[in-house]
C-alpha positions in Angstrom: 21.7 126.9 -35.6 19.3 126.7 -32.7 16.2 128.4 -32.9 13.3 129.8 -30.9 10.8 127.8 -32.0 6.8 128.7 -31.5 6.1 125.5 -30.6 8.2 124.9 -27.3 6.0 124.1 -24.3 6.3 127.2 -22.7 6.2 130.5 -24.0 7.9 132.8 -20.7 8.9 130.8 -18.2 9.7 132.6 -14.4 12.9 131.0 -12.9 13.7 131.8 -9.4 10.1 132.4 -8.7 9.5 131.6 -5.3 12.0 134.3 -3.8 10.9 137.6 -3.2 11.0 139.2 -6.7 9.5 135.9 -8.3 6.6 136.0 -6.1 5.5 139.2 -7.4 6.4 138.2 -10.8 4.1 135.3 -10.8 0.9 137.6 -9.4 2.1 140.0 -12.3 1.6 137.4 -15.0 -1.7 136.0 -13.1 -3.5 139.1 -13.2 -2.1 139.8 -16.8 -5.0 140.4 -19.3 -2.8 139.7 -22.1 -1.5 136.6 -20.7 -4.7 134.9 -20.2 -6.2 136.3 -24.1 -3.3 135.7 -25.9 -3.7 132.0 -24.4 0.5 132.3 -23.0 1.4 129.2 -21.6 3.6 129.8 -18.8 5.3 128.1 -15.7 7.0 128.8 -12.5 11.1 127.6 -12.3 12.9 127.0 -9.3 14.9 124.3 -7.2 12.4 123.4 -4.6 9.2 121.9 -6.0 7.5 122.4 -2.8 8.0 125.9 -2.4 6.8 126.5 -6.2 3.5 124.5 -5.6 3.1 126.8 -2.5 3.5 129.8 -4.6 1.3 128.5 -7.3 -1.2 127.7 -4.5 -1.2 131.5 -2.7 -1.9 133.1 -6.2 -5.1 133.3 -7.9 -5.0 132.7 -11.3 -1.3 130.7 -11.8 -2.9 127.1 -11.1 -2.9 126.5 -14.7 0.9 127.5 -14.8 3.1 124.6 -15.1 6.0 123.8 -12.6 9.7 123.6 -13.5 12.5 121.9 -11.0 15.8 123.3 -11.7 18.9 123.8 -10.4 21.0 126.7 -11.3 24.2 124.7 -11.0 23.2 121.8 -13.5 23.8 122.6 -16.6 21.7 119.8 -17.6 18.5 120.8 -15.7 19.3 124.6 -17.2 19.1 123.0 -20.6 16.1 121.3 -20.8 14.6 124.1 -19.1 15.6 126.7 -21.9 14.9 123.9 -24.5 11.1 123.7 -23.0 10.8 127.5 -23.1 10.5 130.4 -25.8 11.6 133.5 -23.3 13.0 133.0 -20.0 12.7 135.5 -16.9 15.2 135.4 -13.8 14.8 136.6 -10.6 17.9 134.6 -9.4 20.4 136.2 -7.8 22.7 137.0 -6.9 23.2 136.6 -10.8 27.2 136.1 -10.8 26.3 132.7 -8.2 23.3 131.4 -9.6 22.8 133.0 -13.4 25.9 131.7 -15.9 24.6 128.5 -16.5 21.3 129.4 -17.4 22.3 132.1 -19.7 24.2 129.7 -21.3 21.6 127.5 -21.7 19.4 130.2 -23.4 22.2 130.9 -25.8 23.0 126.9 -26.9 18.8 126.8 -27.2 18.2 130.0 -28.9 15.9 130.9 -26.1 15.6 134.5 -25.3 16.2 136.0 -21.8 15.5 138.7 -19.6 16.2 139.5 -15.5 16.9 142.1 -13.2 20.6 141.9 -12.5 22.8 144.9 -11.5 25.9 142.9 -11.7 27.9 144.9 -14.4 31.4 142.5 -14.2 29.0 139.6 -14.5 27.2 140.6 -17.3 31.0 142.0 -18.5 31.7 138.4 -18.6 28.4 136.9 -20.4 29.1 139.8 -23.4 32.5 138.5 -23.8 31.4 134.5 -24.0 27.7 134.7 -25.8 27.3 138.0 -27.6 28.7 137.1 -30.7 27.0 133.7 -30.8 23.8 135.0 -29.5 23.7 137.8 -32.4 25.0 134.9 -35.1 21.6 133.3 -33.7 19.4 136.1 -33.5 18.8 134.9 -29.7 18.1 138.2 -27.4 19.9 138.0 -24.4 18.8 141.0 -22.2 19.9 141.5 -19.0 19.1 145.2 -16.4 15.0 144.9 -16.9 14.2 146.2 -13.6 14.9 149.1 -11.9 18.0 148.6 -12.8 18.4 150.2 -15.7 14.9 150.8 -17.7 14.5 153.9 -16.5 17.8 155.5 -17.7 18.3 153.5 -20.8 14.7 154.9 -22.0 15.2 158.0 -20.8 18.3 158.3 -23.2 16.4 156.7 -25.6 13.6 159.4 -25.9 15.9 162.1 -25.3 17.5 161.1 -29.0 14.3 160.5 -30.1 12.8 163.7 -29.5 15.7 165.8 -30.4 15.4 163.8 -33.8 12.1 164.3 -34.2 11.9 168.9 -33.0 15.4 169.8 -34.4 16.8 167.1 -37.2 19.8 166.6 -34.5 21.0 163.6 -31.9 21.8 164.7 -28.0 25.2 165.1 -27.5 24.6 165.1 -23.9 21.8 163.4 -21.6 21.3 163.6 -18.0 18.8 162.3 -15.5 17.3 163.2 -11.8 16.1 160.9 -9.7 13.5 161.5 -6.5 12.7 158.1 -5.0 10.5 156.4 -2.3 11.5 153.0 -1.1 13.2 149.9 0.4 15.4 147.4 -0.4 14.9 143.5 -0.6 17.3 141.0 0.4 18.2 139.3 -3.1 19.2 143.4 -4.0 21.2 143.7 -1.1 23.2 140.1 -1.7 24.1 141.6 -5.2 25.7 143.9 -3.6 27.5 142.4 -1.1 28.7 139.7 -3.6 30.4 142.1 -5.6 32.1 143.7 -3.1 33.1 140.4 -1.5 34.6 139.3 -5.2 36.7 141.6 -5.5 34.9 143.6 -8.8 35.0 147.0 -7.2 38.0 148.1 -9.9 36.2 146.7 -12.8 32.9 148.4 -11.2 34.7 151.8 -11.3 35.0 151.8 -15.1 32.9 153.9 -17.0 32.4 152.1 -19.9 32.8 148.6 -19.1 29.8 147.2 -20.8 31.2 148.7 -23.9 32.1 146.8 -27.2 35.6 146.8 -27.6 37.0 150.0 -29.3 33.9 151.9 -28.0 35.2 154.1 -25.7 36.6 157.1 -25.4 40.8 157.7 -24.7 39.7 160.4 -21.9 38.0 159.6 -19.8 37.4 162.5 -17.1 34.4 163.7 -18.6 32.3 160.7 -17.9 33.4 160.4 -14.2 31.0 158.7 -11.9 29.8 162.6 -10.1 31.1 162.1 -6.2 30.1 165.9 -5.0 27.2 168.1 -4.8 26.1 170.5 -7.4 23.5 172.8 -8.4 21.9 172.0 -11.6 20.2 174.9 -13.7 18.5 172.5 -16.2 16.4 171.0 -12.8 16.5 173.9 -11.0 17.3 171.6 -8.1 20.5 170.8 -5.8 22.0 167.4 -7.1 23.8 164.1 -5.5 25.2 161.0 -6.2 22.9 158.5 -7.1 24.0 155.2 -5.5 22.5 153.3 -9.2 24.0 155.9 -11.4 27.1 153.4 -11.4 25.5 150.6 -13.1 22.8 152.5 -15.2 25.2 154.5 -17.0 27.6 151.5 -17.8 24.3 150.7 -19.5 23.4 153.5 -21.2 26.9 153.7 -23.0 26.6 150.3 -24.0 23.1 151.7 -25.7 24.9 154.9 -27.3 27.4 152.2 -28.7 25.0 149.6 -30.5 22.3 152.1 -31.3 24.6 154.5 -32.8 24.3 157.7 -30.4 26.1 161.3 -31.1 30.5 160.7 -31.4 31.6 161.2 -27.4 27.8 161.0 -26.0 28.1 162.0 -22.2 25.7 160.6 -19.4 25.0 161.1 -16.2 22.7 160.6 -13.4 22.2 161.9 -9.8 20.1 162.0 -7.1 16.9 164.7 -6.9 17.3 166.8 -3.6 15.2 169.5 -3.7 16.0 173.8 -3.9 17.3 175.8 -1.1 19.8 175.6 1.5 18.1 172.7 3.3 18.9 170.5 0.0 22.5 172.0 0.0 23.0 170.6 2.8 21.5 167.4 2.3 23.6 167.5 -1.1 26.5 167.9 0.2 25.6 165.2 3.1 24.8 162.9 0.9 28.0 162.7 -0.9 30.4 162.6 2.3 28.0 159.8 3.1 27.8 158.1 -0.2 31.8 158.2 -0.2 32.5 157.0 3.1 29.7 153.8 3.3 31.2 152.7 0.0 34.6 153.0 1.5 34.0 151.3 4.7 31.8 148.3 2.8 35.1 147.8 0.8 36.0 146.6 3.7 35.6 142.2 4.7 34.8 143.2 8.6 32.4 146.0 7.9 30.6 144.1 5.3 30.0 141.1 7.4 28.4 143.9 9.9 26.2 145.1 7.8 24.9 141.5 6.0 23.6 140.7 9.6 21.3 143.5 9.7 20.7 143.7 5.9 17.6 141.9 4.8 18.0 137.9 3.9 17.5 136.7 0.3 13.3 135.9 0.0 12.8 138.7 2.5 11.6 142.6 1.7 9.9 145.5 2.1 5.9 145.1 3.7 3.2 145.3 1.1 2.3 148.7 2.8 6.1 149.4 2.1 5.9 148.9 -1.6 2.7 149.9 -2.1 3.5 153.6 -1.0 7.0 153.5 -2.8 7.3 155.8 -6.0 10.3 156.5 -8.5 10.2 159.7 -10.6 13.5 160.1 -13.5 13.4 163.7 -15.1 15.9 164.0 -17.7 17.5 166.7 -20.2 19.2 166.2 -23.7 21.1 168.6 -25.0 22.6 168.9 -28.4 25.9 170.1 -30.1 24.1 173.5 -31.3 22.3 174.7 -27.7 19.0 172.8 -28.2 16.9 171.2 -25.6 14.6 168.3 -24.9 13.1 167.4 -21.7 10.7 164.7 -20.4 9.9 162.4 -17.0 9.7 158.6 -16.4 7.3 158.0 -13.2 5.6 155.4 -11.3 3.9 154.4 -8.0 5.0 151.4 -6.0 8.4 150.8 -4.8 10.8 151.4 -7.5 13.1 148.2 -6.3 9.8 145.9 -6.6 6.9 147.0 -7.6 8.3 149.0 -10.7 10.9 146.1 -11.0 8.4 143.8 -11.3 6.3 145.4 -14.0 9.3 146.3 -16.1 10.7 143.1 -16.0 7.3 141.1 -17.1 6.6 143.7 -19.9 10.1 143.0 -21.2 9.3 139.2 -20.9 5.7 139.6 -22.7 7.8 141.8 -25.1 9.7 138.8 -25.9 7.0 136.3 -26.2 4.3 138.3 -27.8 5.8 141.0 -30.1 9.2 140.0 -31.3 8.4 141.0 -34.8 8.1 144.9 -33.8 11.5 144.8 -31.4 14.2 146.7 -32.5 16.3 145.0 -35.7 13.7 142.6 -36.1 12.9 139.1 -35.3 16.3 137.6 -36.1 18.2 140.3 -34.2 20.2 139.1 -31.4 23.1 139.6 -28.8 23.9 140.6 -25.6 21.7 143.4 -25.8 20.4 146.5 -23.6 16.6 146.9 -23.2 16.5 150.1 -25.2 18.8 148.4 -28.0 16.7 145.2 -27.6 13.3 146.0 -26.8 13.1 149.8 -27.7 9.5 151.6 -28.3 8.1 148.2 -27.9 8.5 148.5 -24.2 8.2 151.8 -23.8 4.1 151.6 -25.1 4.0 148.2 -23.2 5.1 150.4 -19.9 2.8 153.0 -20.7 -0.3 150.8 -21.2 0.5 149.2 -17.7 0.3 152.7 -16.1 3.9 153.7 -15.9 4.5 157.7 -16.9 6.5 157.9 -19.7 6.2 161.1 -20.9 8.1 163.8 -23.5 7.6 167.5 -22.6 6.9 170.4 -24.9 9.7 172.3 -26.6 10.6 175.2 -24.0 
């Protein structure tokens, strides 16, 4: 049985890390207090040497990291990289092009693994090959550690947690609102356009198709993916469709499934659009909108259209851009007898990069630096989620780096 052995070269190592996401990645671990006192040996993975060096160069503090040439198509090159490493991080994507082989590789090496995908068919496909393998080994094997899905997955989390802890019961029912400031980067955007292009919109539209087999419920109208407007009493606010709420709550479900949640658990997510008839409107705007763009990228010539304005791969938001960005997920939990929890994730800096970023390396440093204290314990393992696989760990971790992670008082 392969394991993950202390005393590989490298504990984290950051593959993909001269595109966009990388680059911020490798000025997160630079500046990182804990990775310079806890003496983490790290490096930067890519396929261009060059263009590492050049990011190794144009950051203070990463000239000790090492440099890694790998491509993501050879499966040898993906192997000794995951052999050389105790925790991998991917910024690679689109994931379903340029991932498969590398989680492989983690799973044949025991090497754990985190990245920022929103692919939900790909990672559909890497829970049916390596999860049961992965857990045998004890090998964590986390993908959605960005934007998408922290937020909601924790947000669920400490909905449960708190209802637990006031009332002695588990939410039956969990819902988030999201208000957001921000852009989108190319690598994001490809995703996208990759799934679309692949023909994964049917598998896309299912609810729970991150779910262990058997997991699921026979109906399933009540966990529709919310196309209209509505008016939510619980936020006081006019709701929409969140255009994320499609692959966070796949997530989530998969969460309520491994961690146990309440028998039929609903949850759902929207967008935050404010009181009054001014956010009606814009409600109600937004979901004709939501509909119809999703529609009309369905289709090949539309979506070649919009790829040739869309930002490349390695391209983004300014600094000023992400700098001035901002997330903010309130949630409610509810439970089977009427009572109520409430609380708010929050942070500055565009939630697509900024926050990405930070989530992602926490979940990395997670890995690498307290696997002990994760959820299950050190020998835990599959194709997890990051609340089922890195649980209150992260959620301190978060809260140390500045992130707002907060439970309100009973009401």
């Amino acid at each position: 049985m392969a394991t993950n052995k202390p005393s590989r070269k490298y504990d984290v190592v950051l593959y993909g890390a001269s595109g966009f996401v990388g680059r911020q990645t490798v000025a997160y671990f630079a500046a990182h207090p804990e990775v310079k006192s806890a003496g983490l040996s790290w490096a930067l993975a890519g396929r261009s040497a060059d263009k590492l060096e050049a990011v190794q160069k144009a950051c203070p503090g990463a000239e000790k990291a090492g440099i890694v040439v790998a491509e993501a198509h050879d499966a040898k090159a993906m192997d000794q990289l995951a052999a050389n490493a105790r925790v991998v991080l991917s910024t690679a994507g689109p994931f379903a092009l340029y991932g498969s082989e590398l989680v492989a590789a983690c799973v044949r090496n025991g090497t754990h693994y985190v990245d920022i995908t929103g692919e939900t068919p790909w990672v559909k496909g890497l829970i049916e090959r390596h999860h049961k393998e992965a857990q045998r080994q004890g090998t964590r094997i986390i993908p959605f550690c960005g934007f998408d899905s922290i937020p909601s997955d924790l947000s669920a989390r400490l909905a449960n947690e708190a209802m637990l802890e006031r009332y002695g019961e588990v939410c039956t029912a969990v819902k988030v609102a999201f208000s957001i400031r921000g852009g989108f980067n190319g690598g994001t955007l490809a995703s996208l356009f990759n799934m679309l292009a692949s023909g994964q919109t049917e598998a896309m539209a299912d609810p729970f198709l991150l779910n262990p087999e058997g997991a699921h419920p026979s109906d399933l109208t009540a966990h529709a993916d919310p196309l209209g407007p509505r008016h939510d009493v619980d936020f006081s606010a006019w709701l929409g469709p969140f255009m994320m709420s499609t692959i966070n709550t796949r997530v989530v479900r998969r969460s309520a499934a491994l961690l146990g949640y309440a028998p039929g658990y609903s949850y759902q997510e929207y967008l935050r659009l404010g009181r009054g008839p001014a956010a009606a409107l814009a409600a109600t705007t937004l979901s004709v909108g939501s509909f119809t763009s999703q529609a009309a990228l369905r289709v090949a010539p539309i979506r070649r259209l919009a790829q040739k304005f869309a930002p490349q791969p390695g391209a983004g938001p300014s600094v000023a851009s992400m700098d001035g960005g901002s997330f903010r997920a309130q949630w409610v939990g509810h439970s089977a007898s009427g009572n109520m929890v409430r609380g708010m994730i929050a942070d500055k800096g565009d939630p697509g990069n900024r926050a990405t970023t930070k989530m992602l390396c926490e979940s990395a440093l997670a890995l690498a630096l307290q696997l002990d204290e994760l959820p299950g314990g050190s020998k835990h393992g599959g194709l997890l989620t990051p609340a089922s696989g890195l649980g209150d760990v992260l959620v301190q971790r978060l809260r140390r780096a500045g992130m707002t992670l907060q439970v309100d008082a009973a009401k």
